[in-house]
N, C-alpha and C positions, 0 to 999 in steps of 0.2 A: 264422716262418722261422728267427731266430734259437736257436730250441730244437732244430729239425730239423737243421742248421749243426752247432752241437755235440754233438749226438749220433753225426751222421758222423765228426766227428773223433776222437770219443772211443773209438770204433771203430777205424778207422784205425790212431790211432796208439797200439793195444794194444799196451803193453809193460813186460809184467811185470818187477820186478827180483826175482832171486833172493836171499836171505837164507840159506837155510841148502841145503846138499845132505846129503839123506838115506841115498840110495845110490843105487849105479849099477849096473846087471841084469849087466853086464862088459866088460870092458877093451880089448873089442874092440868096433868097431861092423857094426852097427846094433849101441843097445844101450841101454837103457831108464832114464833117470834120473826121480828121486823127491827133488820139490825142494820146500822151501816158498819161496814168495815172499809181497810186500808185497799179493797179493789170495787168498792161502790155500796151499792144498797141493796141489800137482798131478803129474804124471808127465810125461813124453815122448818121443818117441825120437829117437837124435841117429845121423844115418845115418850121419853123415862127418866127419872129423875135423877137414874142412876147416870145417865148417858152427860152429865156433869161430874168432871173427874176433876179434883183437886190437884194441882202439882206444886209442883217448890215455891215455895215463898206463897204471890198472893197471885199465881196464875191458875188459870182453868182454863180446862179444854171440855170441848160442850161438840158433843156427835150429835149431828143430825139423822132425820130418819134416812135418807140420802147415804148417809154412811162419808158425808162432809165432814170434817175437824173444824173449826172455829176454834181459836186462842181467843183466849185476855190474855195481856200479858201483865198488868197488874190490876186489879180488879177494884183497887181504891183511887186509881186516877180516873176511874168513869166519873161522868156527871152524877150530882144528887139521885136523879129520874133514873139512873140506868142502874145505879147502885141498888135503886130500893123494888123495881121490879125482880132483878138478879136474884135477890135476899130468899125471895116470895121461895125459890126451890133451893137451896143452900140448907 
């Protein structure tokens, strides 16, 4: 039971952190981001502007249309590139 236990959680509380943003399909939404994160490279779509939520300190949490969470967990260690796309909906 305890292997079935963690495996729902790990599930659950899927959530990627991003590390670098690749590019972003455009500046408007809906609009297609191309990120690597801490479990590989993936894309997504970010419907709304709002769907970028601000948290403590300098973290953001960014939902996908998907209904994914994506973390930063600090948003000033991204690279230059990934900083100044990010900006574009901040």
């Amino acid at each position: 039971t305890r292997a079935v236990l963690e495996d729902e959680l790990r599930q659950r509380e899927f959530r990627p952190v991003i590390e670098r943003i690749g590019a972003v399909s455009t500046f408007a939404t809906p609009s297609i981001w191309t990120v690597d994160t801490d479990r590989g490279s993936t894309h997504f779509t970010l419907k709304a502007e709002e769907d970028i939520r601000r948290l403590q300190g300098a973290r953001l949490l960014i939902t996908s249309e998907d209904g994914v969470c994506y973390e930063i967990r600090d948003r000033w260690a991204l690279d230059r590139a990934s900083r100044r796309l990010l900006e574009r909906f901040l």
